[in-house]
C-alpha positions in Angstrom: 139.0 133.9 181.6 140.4 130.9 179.9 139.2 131.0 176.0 137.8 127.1 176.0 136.0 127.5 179.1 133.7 129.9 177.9 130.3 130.0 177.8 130.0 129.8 173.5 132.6 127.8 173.8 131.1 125.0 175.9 127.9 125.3 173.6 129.6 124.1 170.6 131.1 121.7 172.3 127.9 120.3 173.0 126.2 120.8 170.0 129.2 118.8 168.1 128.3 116.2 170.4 124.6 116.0 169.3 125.2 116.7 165.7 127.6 113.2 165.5 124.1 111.0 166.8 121.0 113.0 165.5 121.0 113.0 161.3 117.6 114.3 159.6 116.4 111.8 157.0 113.1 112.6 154.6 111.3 110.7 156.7 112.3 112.3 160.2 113.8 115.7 159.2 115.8 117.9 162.0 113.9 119.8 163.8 116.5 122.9 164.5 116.5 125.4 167.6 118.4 128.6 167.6 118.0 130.9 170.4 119.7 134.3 170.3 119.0 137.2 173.4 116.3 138.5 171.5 115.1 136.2 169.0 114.3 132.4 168.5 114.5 130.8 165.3 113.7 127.0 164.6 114.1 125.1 161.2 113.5 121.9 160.1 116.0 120.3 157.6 116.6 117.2 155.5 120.1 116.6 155.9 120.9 114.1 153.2 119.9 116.8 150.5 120.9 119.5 153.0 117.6 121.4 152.4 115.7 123.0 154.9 112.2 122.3 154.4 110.2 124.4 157.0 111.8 127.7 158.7 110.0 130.1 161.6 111.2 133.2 163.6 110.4 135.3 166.2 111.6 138.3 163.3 109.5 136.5 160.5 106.3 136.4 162.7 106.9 140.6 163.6 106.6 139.7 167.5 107.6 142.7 169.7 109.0 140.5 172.2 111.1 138.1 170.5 113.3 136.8 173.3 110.7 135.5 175.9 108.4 132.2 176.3 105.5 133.5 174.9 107.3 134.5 171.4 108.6 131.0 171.6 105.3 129.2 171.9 103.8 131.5 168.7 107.1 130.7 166.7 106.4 126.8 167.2 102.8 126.4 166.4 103.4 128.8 163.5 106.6 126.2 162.8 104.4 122.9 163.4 101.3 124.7 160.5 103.9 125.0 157.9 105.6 121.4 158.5 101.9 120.0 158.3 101.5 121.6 155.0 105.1 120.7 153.7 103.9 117.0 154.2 105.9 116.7 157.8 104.7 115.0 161.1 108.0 113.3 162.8 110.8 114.9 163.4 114.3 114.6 165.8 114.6 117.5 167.6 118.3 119.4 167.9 118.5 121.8 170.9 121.9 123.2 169.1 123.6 122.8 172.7 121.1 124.8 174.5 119.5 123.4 177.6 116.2 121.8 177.0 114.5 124.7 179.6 112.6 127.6 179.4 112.2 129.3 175.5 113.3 126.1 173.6 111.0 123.6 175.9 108.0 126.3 175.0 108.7 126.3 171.4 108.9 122.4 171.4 106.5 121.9 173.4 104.0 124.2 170.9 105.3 122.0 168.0 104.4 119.0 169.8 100.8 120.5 170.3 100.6 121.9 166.7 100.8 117.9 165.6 104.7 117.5 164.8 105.7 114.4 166.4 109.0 113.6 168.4 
Protein backbone atom coordinates (compact mmCIF):
# COMPACT_ATOMS: atom_id res chain seq x y z
CA UNK A 1 0.00 0.00 0.00
CA UNK A 2 1.05 3.48 -1.02
CA UNK A 3 2.61 5.29 2.25
CA UNK A 4 0.30 8.77 1.91
CA UNK A 5 -2.77 6.85 1.37
CA UNK A 6 -2.84 5.40 4.55
CA UNK A 7 -5.14 5.43 7.09
CA UNK A 8 -2.75 7.70 9.87
CA UNK A 9 -1.81 9.25 7.09
CA UNK A 10 -5.08 10.65 5.90
CA UNK A 11 -5.85 11.51 9.72
CA UNK A 12 -3.14 14.05 9.91
CA UNK A 13 -4.01 15.29 6.98
CA UNK A 14 -7.12 16.19 8.29
CA UNK A 15 -6.32 17.21 11.49
CA UNK A 16 -3.69 19.84 9.86
CA UNK A 17 -6.62 21.10 8.15
CA UNK A 18 -8.72 21.77 11.40
CA UNK A 19 -5.80 22.92 13.40
CA UNK A 20 -5.17 26.02 10.67
CA UNK A 21 -9.18 27.35 11.53
CA UNK A 22 -9.85 26.29 15.24
CA UNK A 23 -7.30 28.31 17.74
CA UNK A 24 -8.27 28.09 21.71
CA UNK A 25 -8.34 31.50 23.24
CA UNK A 26 -8.90 32.06 27.35
CA UNK A 27 -12.14 32.65 26.63
CA UNK A 28 -13.01 29.56 24.38
CA UNK A 29 -10.21 27.06 25.10
CA UNK A 30 -9.77 23.80 22.75
CA UNK A 31 -11.67 21.26 23.65
CA UNK A 32 -9.14 18.21 22.42
CA UNK A 33 -10.25 14.46 21.44
CA UNK A 34 -7.79 11.72 21.26
CA UNK A 35 -9.03 8.29 20.57
CA UNK A 36 -6.55 5.39 20.68
CA UNK A 37 -8.01 1.35 20.29
CA UNK A 38 -8.29 1.19 23.77
CA UNK A 39 -8.43 4.42 25.36
CA UNK A 40 -10.00 7.94 24.93
CA UNK A 41 -8.41 10.87 26.16
CA UNK A 42 -9.83 14.59 25.86
CA UNK A 43 -8.02 17.92 26.99
CA UNK A 44 -8.93 21.22 26.97
CA UNK A 45 -6.13 23.79 26.19
CA UNK A 46 -5.46 27.61 26.00
CA UNK A 47 -3.39 27.84 22.99
CA UNK A 48 -2.07 31.32 23.26
CA UNK A 49 -0.15 30.32 26.60
CA UNK A 50 -0.05 26.69 25.30
CA UNK A 51 -1.44 25.42 28.66
CA UNK A 52 -3.72 22.81 29.02
CA UNK A 53 -6.17 23.71 31.55
CA UNK A 54 -8.51 20.58 32.10
CA UNK A 55 -7.31 16.86 31.08
CA UNK A 56 -9.50 13.35 31.39
CA UNK A 57 -8.85 9.68 30.36
CA UNK A 58 -10.30 6.55 30.09
CA UNK A 59 -6.69 5.43 32.11
CA UNK A 60 -7.04 8.30 34.69
CA UNK A 61 -10.71 7.37 35.55
CA UNK A 62 -9.45 3.28 35.96
CA UNK A 63 -12.33 2.14 33.55
CA UNK A 64 -11.96 -1.55 32.55
CA UNK A 65 -13.29 -0.88 29.19
CA UNK A 66 -11.58 2.03 27.95
CA UNK A 67 -12.15 1.82 24.20
CA UNK A 68 -16.04 1.64 24.02
CA UNK A 69 -19.01 4.38 24.14
CA UNK A 70 -19.76 3.99 27.54
CA UNK A 71 -15.97 4.76 28.81
CA UNK A 72 -16.43 7.70 26.49
CA UNK A 73 -19.55 9.20 28.05
CA UNK A 74 -17.85 8.77 31.82
CA UNK A 75 -14.57 10.42 30.49
CA UNK A 76 -16.69 13.51 29.30
CA UNK A 77 -18.89 14.28 32.18
CA UNK A 78 -15.82 13.70 34.39
CA UNK A 79 -14.04 16.21 31.69
CA UNK A 80 -17.04 18.77 31.63
CA UNK A 81 -16.89 18.66 36.27
CA UNK A 82 -13.31 19.69 36.21
CA UNK A 83 -13.70 22.54 33.35
CA UNK A 84 -16.66 23.84 35.53
CA UNK A 85 -14.36 24.10 38.43
CA UNK A 86 -11.32 25.46 36.38
CA UNK A 87 -13.78 28.42 35.64
CA UNK A 88 -14.67 26.93 31.88
CA UNK A 89 -18.08 26.90 30.08
CA UNK A 90 -17.39 27.44 26.14
CA UNK A 91 -15.18 25.77 24.34
CA UNK A 92 -14.36 24.80 20.30
CA UNK A 93 -14.22 21.40 19.94
CA UNK A 94 -11.15 19.55 17.82
CA UNK A 95 -12.04 16.04 16.73
CA UNK A 96 -8.02 15.64 15.93
CA UNK A 97 -9.22 14.23 12.41
CA UNK A 98 -11.37 11.58 13.71
CA UNK A 99 -14.89 11.30 12.49
CA UNK A 100 -17.45 13.01 14.60
CA UNK A 101 -19.26 9.22 15.16
CA UNK A 102 -19.52 6.90 17.67
CA UNK A 103 -16.79 7.33 20.95
CA UNK A 104 -15.97 10.98 20.22
CA UNK A 105 -19.87 12.07 19.52
CA UNK A 106 -20.54 10.19 23.17
CA UNK A 107 -17.77 11.93 24.87
CA UNK A 108 -18.92 15.30 23.36
CA UNK A 109 -22.11 14.79 23.68
CA UNK A 110 -21.51 14.01 27.80
CA UNK A 111 -19.62 17.36 27.87
CA UNK A 112 -22.37 19.07 26.36
CA UNK A 113 -24.66 17.55 29.07
CA UNK A 114 -22.14 18.08 31.96
CA UNK A 115 -22.69 22.10 31.07
CA UNK A 116 -19.59 22.87 28.67
CA UNK A 117 -20.88 24.80 25.89
CA UNK A 118 -19.98 24.45 22.06
Amino acid sequence: MDNSKSRKTRRIRRKTGIRKRLLGTPERPRLTIYRSLNHIYAQIIDDTTAKTLVSASSIQDKLAAGGNADAAKQVGTTLAERAKAAGVTQVAVDRNGFKYHGRVKALADAAREGGLSF
